[in-house]
C-alpha positions in Angstrom: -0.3 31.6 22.0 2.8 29.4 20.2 4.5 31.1 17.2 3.2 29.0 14.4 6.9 27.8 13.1 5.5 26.8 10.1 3.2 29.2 8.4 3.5 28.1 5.0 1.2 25.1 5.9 -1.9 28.3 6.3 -0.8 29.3 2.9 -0.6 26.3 0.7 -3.4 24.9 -1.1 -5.8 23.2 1.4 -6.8 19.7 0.4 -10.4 20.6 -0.3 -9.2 22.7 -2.9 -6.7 20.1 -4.4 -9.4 17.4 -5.0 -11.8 20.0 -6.3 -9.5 21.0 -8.8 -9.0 17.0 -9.6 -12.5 16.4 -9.2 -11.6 13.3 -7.2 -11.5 12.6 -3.8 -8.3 11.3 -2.3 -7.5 8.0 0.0 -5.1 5.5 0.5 -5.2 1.5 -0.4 -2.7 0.1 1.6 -1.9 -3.7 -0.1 -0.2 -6.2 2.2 -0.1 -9.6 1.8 3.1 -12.6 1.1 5.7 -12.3 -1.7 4.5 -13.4 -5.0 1.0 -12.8 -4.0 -0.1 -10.5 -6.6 0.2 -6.9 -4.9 1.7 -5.0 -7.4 0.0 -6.9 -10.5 -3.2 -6.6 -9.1 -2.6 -2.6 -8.4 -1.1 -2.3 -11.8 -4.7 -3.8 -13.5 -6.5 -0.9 -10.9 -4.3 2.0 -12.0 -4.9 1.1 -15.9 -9.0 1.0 -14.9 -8.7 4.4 -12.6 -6.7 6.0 -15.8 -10.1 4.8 -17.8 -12.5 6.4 -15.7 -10.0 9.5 -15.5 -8.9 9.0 -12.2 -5.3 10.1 -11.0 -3.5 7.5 -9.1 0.2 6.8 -8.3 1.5 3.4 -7.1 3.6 3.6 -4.1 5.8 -0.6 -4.8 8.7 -1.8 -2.3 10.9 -2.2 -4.4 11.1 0.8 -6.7 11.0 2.6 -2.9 13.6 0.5 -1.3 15.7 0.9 -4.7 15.5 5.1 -4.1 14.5 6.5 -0.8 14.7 3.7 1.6 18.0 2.2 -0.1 19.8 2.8 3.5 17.3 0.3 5.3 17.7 -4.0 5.5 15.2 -6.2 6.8 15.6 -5.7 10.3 12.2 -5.1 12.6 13.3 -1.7 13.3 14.0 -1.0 9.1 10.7 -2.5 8.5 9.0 0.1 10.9 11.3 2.4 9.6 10.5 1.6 5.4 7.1 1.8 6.6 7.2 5.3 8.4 8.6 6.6 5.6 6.2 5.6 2.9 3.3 6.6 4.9 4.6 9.6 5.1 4.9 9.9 1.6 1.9 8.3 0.8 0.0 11.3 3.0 1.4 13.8 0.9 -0.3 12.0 -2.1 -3.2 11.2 -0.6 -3.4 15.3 0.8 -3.1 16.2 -2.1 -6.1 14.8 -4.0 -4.6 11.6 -5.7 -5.7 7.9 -5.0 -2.5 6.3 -3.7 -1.7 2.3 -4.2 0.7 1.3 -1.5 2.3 -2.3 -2.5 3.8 -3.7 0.8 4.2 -6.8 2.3 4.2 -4.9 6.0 3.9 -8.1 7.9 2.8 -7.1 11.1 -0.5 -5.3 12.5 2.0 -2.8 14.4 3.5 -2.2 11.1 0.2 -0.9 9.1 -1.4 0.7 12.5 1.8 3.0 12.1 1.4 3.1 8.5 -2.8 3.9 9.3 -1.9 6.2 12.5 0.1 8.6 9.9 -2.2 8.5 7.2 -5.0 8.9 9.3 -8.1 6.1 9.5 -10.7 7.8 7.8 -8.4 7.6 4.6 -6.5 4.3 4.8 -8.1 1.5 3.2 -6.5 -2.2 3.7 -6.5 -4.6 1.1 -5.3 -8.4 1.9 -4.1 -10.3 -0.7 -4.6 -13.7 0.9 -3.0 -15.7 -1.4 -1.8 -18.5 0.2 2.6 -19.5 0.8 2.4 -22.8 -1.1 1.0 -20.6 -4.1 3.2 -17.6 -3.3 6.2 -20.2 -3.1 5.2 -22.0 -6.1 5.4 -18.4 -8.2 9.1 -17.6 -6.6 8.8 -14.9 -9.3 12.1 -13.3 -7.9 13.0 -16.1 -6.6 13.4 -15.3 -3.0 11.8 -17.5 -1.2 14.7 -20.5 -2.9 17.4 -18.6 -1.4 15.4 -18.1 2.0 14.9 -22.0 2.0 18.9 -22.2 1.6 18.8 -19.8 4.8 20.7 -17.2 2.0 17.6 -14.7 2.9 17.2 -13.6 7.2 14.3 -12.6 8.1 12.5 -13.5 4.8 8.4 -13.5 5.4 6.3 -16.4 5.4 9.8 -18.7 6.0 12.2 -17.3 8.7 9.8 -14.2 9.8 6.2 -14.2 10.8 3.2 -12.7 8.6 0.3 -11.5 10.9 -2.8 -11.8 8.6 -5.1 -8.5 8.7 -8.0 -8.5 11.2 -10.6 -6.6 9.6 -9.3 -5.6 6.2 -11.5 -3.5 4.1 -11.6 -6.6 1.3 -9.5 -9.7 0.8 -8.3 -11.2 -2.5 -7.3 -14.3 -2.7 -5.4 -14.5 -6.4 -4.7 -18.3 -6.7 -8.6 -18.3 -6.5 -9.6 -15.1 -8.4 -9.1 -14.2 -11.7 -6.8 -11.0 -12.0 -9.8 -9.4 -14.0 -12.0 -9.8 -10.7 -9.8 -8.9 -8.3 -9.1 -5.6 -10.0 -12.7 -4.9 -10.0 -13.2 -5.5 -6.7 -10.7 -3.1 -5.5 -11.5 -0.8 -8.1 -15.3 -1.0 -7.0 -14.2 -0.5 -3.3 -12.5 2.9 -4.5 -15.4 4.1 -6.7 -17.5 3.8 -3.5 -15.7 5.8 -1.3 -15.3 7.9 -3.6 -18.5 8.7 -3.9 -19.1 9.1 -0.3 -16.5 11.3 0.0 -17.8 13.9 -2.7 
């Protein structure tokens, strides 16, 4: 039999016993979608409403992880399947650990989020689209990226100069130029509560 190189793994905390102490059960909601199509603001509404119903969540946003750990990667395909490795990665330990984790991401591609779903692991990663459409997206510019893409200051900018590959079969779809932030929130928040409950 293999030497187990890495026996600390049989001693820590298992994940059972992490959620039991939180008295939640823990998954992943994996948010991809356009620029400006209301990712983080709609995960910021379902953190406040999981804090209500005393729910510990942590929001995983690009850019607060490309400011930190992933300052060293661009926009390149290889970076964004590199950005991505690394926050699933992350997002695991969270998720291991007990804790309902919000990833914010555009992650364009289906290769992208099955690496993303391949590390996490299926049974805990939940998709949520936010369909909002590029005219509306572009008509928010609220950083104002997808101006300086138009003026070809911006390579490989999403929606303009790089493709977005809609999800398949996500676990719900939002549409925010159509649905009022209040109901999109509840939506997702109602998709948690549910698997929640399954998983108890």
């Amino acid at each position: 039999m293999a030497e187990n190189i890495y026996p600390i793994y049989d001693k820590m905390m298992s994940r059972e016993e992490r959620e039991q102490q939180l008295g939640q059960h823990g998954m992943m909601v994996w948010f991809t979608g356009l620029s400006g199509s209301g990712k983080s603001t709609v995960a910021l509404g379902v953190e406040r409403e999981l804090a209500k119903r005393g729910v510990l969540c942590r929001i995983l946003d690009g850019d607060n992880i490309r400011a930190g750990i992933n300052s060293n990667l661009g926009f390149s395909e290889e970076d964004r399947m590199e950005n991505i490795r690394r926050i699933a990665e992350i997002g695991k330990l969270f998720v291991q650990t007990g804790i309902v984790t919000l990833a914010c991401f555009v992650s364009p591609t289906e290769e992208i989020r099955q690496l993303a779903r391949t590390i996490i692991g299926d049974e805990d990663f939940n998709e949520v689209f936010v369909s909002t459409p590029l005219e509306e997206c572009e008509r928010r510019d609220v950083k104002g990226l997808y101006a300086r893409a138009r003026r070809g200051e911006v390579k490989d900018f999403t929606g303009i100069s790089a493709p977005f590959e809609a999800p398949k079969n996500p676990a719900i779809s939002i549409d925010t130029s159509v649905l009022p932030l209040e109901e999109s929130v509840n939506r997702v928040v109602d998709m948690i509560m549910a698997i929640a409950k399954k998983g108890k």
